[in-house]
Each structure stands twice: as C-alpha cells, then as structure tokens.
C-alpha positions as CSV (number, residue, x, y, z in Angstrom):
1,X,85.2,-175.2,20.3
2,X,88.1,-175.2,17.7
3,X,91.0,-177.4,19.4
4,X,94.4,-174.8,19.7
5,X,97.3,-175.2,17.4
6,X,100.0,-175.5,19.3
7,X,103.5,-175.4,17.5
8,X,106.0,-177.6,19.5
9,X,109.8,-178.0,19.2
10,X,111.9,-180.9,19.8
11,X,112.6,-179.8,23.5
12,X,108.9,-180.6,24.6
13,X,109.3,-184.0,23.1
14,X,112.4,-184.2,25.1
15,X,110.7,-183.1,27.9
16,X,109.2,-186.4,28.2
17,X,112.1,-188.1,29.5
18,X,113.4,-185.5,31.5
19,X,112.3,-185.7,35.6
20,X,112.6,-181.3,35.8
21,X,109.9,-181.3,32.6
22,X,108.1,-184.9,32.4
23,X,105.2,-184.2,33.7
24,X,104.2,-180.8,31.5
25,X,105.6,-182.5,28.2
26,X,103.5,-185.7,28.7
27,X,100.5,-183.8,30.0
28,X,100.7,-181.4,26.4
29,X,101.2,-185.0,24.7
30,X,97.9,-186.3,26.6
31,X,95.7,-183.1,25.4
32,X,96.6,-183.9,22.0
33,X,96.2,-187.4,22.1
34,X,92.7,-186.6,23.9
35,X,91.6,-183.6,21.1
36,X,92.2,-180.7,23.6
37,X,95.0,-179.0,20.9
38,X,96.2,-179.6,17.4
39,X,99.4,-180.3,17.4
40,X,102.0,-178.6,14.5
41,X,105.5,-179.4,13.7
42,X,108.1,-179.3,11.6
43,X,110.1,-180.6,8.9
44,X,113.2,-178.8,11.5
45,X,111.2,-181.1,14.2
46,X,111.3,-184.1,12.4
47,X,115.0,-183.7,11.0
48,X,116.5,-183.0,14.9
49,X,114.3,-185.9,15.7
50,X,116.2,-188.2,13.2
51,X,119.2,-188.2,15.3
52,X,117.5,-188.5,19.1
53,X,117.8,-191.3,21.4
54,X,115.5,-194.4,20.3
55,X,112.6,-193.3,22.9
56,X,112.3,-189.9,21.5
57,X,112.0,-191.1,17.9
58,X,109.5,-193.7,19.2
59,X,107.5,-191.0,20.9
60,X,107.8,-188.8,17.8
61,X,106.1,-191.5,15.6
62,X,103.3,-191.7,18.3
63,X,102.9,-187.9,17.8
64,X,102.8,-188.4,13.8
65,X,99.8,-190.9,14.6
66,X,97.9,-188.2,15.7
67,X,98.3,-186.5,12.1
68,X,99.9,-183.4,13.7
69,X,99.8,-180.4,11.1
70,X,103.2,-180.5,9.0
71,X,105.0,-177.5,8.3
72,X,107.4,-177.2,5.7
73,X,110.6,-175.0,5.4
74,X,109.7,-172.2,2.8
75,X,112.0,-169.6,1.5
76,X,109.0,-166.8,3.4
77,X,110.3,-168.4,6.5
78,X,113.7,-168.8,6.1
79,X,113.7,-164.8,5.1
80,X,112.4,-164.1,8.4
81,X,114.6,-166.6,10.2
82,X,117.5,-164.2,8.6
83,X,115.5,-161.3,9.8
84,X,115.8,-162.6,13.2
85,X,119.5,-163.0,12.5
86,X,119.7,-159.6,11.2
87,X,118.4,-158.1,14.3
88,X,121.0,-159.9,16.3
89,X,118.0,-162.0,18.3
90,X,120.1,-165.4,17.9
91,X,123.8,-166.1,17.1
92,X,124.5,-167.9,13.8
93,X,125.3,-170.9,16.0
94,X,120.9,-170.7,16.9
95,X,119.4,-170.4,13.8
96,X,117.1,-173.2,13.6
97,X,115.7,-171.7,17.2
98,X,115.0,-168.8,14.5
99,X,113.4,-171.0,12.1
100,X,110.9,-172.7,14.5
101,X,110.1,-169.0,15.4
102,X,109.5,-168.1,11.5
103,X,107.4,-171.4,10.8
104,X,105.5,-170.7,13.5
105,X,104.7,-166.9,12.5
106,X,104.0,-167.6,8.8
107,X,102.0,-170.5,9.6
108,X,99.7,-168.4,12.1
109,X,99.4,-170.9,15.0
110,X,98.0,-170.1,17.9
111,X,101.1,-170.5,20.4
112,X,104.4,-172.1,20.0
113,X,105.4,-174.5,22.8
114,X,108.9,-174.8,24.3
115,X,111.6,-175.9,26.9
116,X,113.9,-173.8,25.1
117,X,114.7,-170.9,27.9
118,X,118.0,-169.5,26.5
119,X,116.7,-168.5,23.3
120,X,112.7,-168.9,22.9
121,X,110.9,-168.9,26.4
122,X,112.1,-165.5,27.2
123,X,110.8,-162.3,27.5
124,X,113.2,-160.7,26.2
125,X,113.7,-162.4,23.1
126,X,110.1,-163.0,22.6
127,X,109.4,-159.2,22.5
128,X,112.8,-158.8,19.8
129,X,110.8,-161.7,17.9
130,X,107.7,-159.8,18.0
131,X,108.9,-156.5,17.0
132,X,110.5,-158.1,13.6
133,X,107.4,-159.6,12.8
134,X,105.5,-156.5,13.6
135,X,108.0,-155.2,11.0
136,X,107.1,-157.7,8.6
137,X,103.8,-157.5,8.8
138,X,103.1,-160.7,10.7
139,X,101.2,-161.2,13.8
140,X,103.0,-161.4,17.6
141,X,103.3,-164.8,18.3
142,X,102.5,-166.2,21.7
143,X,105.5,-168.7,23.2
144,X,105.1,-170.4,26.2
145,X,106.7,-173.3,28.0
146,X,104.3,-177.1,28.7
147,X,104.1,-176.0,32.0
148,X,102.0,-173.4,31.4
149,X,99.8,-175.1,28.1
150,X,99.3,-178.8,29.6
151,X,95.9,-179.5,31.0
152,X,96.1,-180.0,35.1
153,X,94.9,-183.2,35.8
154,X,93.5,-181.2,39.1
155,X,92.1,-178.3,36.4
156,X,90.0,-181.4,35.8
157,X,88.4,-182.3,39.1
C-alpha cells in the first residue's frame, strides 16, 4: 500500500518537546522514519523553523533526512491563502496558518497534520476552509491533529 502524505506544520515538530503533545508528535515522526507516511512540508515550515530553539531545528534536519516532499510557495497558493483571508477565516495577523492550508490543498495531500487548535484543528474553520476550496474548485482537505494520525504502539500488539 501507497504510504499517506501527510502535510505537517511547525506545531507537530514542536510537539516533540512539549509533555501535553510528545508522545503523538514523536509517534507521527516514528511512522515516517519507519515508511508508514510520506511526510510533506514547506518552504513556510522550513522558514518558521529557521528561528526555533536549537532542538527543533536539529529535529527538522532529521525530518529533511527522510527526503520529505518539499512544497514551495506559488502565486496558485498564495491566491487562495487571500481567499481564505477574503472569507474572513483568519485575521491578517494568521496568514501563514492560511498558507499551510493553501499548499496543502493545491498540492493534494492526503491530510494535513496539526497542533494548531485556534486556527486549523477546528471544525469550524475547517468546514470555512473547505467551502472556499469547494469554490475554487479544489478538493476538501482532511486536517487532523498527531493524536489522531500517529501509529499506537498498542495498535501494534
């Protein structure tokens, strides 16, 4: 079976280090390591990673071992990161949540991973998300948090 792409944002490598999300982070870190899912990220990724503690940018270049999928920023996605903005989904202040959203859409992954609560995980906003790309002629795109992605090591036994 074709291995998932799984689009993930700087939260879940955040995650890592964080006791509340630790152990979903580094188990979605462990399926990719282990072939399970493909992982894809993001030039937006890789720039908010630039300026993260030293132990976040070392896990990041452990994840760019792996040859994750690169996205780039394109002017398709940043039109529909304005469309977001447009429909009042996000605040100015939140665009680049926007942008992961858009990369994610154009680039047809099969879910987008996130700790992000306030302005991706959330039913709500995921259903705004959806209606714009519906509007744009792009596929829903399904957002869910590590928790819910990882492998269970107890799945496993």
């Amino acid at each position: 079976m074709k291995a998932q792409r799984v689009y993930i944002d700087t939260s879940v490598l955040g995650g890592c280090f964080d006791p509340e999300f630790a152990q979903w982070s580094n188990a979605l870190l462990a399926d990719f390591r282990a072939s399970l899912l493909k992982p894809v990220i993001s030039e937006i990724v890789a720039a908010e990673i630039a300026d993260a503690p030293t132990a976040i940018r070392d896990l990041f270049r452990d994840l760019m071992a792996l040859n994750p999928e690169m996205i780039a920023t394109t002017p398709e996605a940043l039109a529909l990161a304005d469309a977001y903005q447009e429909h009042g989904i996000l605040t100015p202040k939140f665009y680049a949540d926007g942008i992961h959203m858009a990369l994610a859409t154009i680039a047809e992954v099969d879910l987008l991973v996130s700790w992000n609560f306030k302005h991706i995980v959330r039913y709500d906003k995921i259903r705004l998300f959806t209606a714009v790309n519906l509007e744009r002629g792009y596929k829903p795109l399904a957002v869910y948090s590590p928790r819910e992605v990882a492998s269970d090591e107890e799945d496993n036994h």
